[in-house]
C-alpha positions, -999 to 999 in steps of 0.1 A, spaced: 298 -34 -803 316 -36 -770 302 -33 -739 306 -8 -712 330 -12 -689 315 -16 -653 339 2 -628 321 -5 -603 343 -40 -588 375 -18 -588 357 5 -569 348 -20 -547 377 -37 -543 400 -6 -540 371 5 -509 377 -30 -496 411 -31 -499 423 2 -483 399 -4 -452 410 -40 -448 449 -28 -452 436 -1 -423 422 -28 -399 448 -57 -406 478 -26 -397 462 -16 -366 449 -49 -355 485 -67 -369 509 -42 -353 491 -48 -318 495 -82 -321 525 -80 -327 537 -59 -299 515 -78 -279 535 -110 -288 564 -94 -289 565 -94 -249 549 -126 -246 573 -156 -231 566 -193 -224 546 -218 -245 519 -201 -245 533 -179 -273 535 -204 -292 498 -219 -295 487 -178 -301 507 -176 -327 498 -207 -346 461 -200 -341 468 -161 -353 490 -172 -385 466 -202 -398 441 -180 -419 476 -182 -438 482 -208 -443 444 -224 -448 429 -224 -482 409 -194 -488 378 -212 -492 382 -227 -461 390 -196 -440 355 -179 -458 339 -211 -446 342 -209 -408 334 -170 -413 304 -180 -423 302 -200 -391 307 -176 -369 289 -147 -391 261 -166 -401 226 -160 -393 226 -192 -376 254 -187 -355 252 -168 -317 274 -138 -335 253 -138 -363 218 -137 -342 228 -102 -324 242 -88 -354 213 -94 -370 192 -76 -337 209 -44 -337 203 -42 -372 243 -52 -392 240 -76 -419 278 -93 -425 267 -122 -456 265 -112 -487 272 -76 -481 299 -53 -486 314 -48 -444 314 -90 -456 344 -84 -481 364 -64 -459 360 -91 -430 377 -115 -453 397 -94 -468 413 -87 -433 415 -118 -417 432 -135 -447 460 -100 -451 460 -101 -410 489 -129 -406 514 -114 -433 509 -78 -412 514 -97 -380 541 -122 -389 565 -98 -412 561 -67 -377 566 -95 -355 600 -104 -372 612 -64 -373 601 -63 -336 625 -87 -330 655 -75 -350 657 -42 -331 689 -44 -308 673 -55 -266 699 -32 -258 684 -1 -273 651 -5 -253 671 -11 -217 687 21 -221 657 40 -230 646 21 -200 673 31 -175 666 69 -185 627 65 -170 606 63 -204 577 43 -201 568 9 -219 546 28 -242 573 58 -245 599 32 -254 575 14 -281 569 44 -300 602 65 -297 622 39 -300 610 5 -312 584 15 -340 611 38 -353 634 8 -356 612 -15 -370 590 8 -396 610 -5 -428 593 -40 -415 562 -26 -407 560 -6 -440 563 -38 -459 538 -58 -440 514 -33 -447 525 -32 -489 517 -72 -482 489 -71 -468 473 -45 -491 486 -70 -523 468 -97 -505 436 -80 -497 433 -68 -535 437 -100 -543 414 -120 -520 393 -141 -538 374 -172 -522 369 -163 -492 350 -133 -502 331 -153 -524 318 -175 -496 314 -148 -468 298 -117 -493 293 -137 -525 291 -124 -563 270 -95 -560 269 -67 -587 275 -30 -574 279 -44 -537 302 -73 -534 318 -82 -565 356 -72 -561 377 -74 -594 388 -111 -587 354 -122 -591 346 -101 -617 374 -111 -640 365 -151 -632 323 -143 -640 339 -125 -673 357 -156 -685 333 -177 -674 307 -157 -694 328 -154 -724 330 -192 -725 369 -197 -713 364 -215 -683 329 -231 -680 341 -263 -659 357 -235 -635 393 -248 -645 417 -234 -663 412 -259 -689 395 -235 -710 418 -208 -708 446 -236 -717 429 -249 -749 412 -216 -761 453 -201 -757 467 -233 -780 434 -224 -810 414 -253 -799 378 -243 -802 363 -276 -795 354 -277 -762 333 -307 -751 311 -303 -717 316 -344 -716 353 -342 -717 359 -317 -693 333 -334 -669 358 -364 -675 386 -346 -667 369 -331 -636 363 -371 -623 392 -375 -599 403 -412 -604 422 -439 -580 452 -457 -596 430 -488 -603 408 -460 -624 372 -463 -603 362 -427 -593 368 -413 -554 360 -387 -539 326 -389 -556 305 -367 -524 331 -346 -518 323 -335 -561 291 -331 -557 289 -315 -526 314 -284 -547 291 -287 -573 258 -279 -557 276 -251 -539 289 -234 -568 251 -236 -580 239 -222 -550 215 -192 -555 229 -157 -541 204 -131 -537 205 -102 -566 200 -130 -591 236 -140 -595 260 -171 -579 294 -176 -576 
């Protein structure tokens, strides 16, 4: 008999996904006009520091929100006083969500800011309309076909967001468990990927239904050249975070 479908993670994840494409346009577009203006080398630093969730693995982007929203952290602490919960809760998954679509809104207005012809804007100028008159009249009108497709990226990126939603909001049934997670905990569950490789998808594709725990541990064993194992902490430490407990009696 098959089970019923849960439709509860693409509910989630749709919620998630339209309010972090809201909040990554808004916050990306001002960035960019903000930037857009900005000379010397001091453009330069912002804008590395505002496209690294980019290029950063997931994982490690979800782990320094969980520095700064944790309940051990300063943010966290007066959060936590006026009563807003960010970990393992669903405002969580649409933090990540947006700081990880953020850059690709940012970057792709930036560059359709710049493509609009100087010249344009002086003579919008020279007639008396304000800074913010010539923004919207002119250079918003100019750039939309850029700023329409950052926003298409940045809502593909937020519906697929993945680890660092995991490690901000975790794997929570009904309130954090987008459809990325939910389609990994499936094949997990149906025994494709226990190792949490795609080993298992790999061999049960190619008919191979013998699946060894001690082989794929093997194959997990990163190895130097002279064949002793490295990188033995660094192992252990992924392993007893992927067994760590989330609250609502499930984990990641």
């Amino acid at each position: 008999m098959t089970p019923p479908i849960d439709p509860s993670p693409l509910a989630i994840s749709l919620a998630t996904t339209c309010a972090a494409t809201m909040a990554s346009f808004f916050l990306g577009l001002f960035a960019a006009r903000r930037m857009y203006a900005m000379l010397g080398s001091l453009r330069t630093w912002i804008d590395g520091i505002l496209t690294l969730p980019l290029v950063l693995p997931p994982t490690v982007v979800g782990f320094f929100l969980l520095l700064i929203f944790g309940r051990c952290s300063a943010l966290g602490l007066l959060l936590e006083q006026v009563g807003v919960t960010v970990v393992f809760s669903w405002p969580g998954t649409v933090i990540a969500a947006t700081v990880v679509a953020f850059p690709l809104m940012y970057r792709t207005s930036l560059g359709a800011l710049e493509l609009v012809n100087p010249t344009l804007l002086e003579a919008a100028r020279t007639l008396g309309a304000s800074e913010g008159r010539v923004f919207r009249r002119v250079l918003l009108p100019l750039a939309a076909p850029g700023v329409v497709a950052g926003s298409v990226l940045a809502f593909a990126r937020a519906l697929g967001e993945f680890g660092a939603t995991l490690m901000l909001a975790g794997n929570i049934p009904g309130r954090t468990q987008t459809m990325p997670i939910a389609i990994t905990g499936s094949l997990r569950a149906a025994g494709f990927c226990d190792d949490g490789s795609v080993d298992g998808v790999q061999e049960h594709r190619c008919g191979h239904s013998d699946r060894r725990p001690a082989d794929r541990r093997r194959r997990l064993e990163l190895r130097s050249c002279a064949g002793r194992p490295v990188l033995r902490p660094l192992q252990a430490c992924w392993l007893s975070l992927a067994s760590f407990p989330i609250p609502g009696g499930c984990r990641p």
